[in-house]
N, C-alpha and C positions, 0 to 999 in steps of 0.2 A: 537832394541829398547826394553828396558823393560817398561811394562805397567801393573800395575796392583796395587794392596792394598801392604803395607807393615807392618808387625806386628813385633814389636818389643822392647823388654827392655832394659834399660839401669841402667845400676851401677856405680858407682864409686867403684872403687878399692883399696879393704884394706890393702892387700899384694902383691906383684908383684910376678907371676906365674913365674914359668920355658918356657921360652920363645922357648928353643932348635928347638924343633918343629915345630914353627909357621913359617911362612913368612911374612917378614917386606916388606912396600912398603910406599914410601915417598908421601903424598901428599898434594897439596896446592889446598883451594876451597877458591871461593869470592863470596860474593852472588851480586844479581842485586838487589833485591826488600830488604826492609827494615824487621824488626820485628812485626810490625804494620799491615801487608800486610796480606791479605786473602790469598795466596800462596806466596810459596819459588820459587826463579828461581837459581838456583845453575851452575857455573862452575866449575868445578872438572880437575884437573892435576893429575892423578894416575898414578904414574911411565909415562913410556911413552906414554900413554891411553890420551883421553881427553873427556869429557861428557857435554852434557848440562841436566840437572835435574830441574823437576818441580815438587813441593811436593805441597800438600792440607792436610787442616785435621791438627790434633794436637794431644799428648798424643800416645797411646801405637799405635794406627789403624792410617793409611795415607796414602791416594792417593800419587802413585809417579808415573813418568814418565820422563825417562832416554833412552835420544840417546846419541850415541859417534859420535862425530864431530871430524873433521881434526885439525891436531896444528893450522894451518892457521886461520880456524872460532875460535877458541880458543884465539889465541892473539889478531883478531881482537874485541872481544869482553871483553876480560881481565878488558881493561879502563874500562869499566862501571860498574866493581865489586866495591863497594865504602866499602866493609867490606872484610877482607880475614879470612882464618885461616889456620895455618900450622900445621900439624905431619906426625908422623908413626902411623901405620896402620901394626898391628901384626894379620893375622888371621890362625887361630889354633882350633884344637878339645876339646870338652869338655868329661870326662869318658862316657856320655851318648850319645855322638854322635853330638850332639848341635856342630853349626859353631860360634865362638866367633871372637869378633872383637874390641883389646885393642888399641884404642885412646891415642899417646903419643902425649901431644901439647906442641909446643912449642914458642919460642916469649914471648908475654904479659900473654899467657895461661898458662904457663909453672909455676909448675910443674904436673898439672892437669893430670888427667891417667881417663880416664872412659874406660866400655866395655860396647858390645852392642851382644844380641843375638836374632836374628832374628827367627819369627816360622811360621808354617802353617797357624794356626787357631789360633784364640783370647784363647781357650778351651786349647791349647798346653803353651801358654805364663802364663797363671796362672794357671799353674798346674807344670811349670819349678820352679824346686829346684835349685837354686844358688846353686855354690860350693861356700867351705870357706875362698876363696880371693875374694871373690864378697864384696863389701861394700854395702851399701845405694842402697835400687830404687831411683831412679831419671828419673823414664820413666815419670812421669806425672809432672816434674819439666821444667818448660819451661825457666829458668834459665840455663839450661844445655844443651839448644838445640842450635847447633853448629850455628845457623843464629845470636841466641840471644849474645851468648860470642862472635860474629865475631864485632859486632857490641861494647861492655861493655869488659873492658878488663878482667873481667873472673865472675863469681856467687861469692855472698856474701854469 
């Protein structure tokens, strides 16, 4: 189980990197609780992985807490996702060592592409220099957090 704060930015993406590198990984999440909700309750399908996730908090800093559960508690709980969202999930290095993580959606989201990179400390996240296929922050854009598009068929 992971437990702890999560720090991290997110971009939408200007130009599409060289992917060679990375590892792709297909996944489908459905939330249980709505956009409106003081917490996320998240199921996650990563490859053949399955998670249950509760997030708090909003913006760059957020309480998460993330078990893996069996496919079984998985489908039995499935139904009650009343929002999903599909992609790939490319993650790869950045020149500075940074773990990046390029969001392909697909469905109603499609053709949307964001990345996300995660840090230590708040002090590491605003001190990280995008590279120059990085677009737009959209870390404090709650139009772009995957509960809110699961929900709205993508950010105006």
């Amino acid at each position: 189980m992971a437990t702890g704060t999560e720090i991290e930015r997110k971009f939408l993406v200007a130009e599409m990197p060289d992917l060679a590198a990375a590892k792709a990984v297909e996944i489908r999440q459905g939330y249980v609780t709505r956009p409106e909700d003081s917490i996320e309750v998240r199921l996650r399908q990563k490859g053949e992985n399955y998670f249950l996730t509760i997030k708090s908090g909003s913006g760059m800093v957020r309480g998460e807490h993330e078990s893996e559960i069996s496919q079984a508690a998985f489908e039995t709980l499935w139904p009650a996702a009343s929002a999903t969202v599909d992609k790939v999930r490319w993650t790869g290095s950045l020149d500075d060592g940074s773990v990046f993580e390029l969001d392909v959606f697909s469905g109603d989201l499609a053709p949307l592409v964001v990345v996300e990179v995660e840090f230590d400390s708040v002090e590491a996240a605003h001190l990280f220099v995008p590279p120059a296929w990085f677009g737009p922050d959209v870390s404090g854009d709650k139009a772009y957090s995957n509960k809110v598009m699961a929900f709205r068929d993508r950010p105006v």
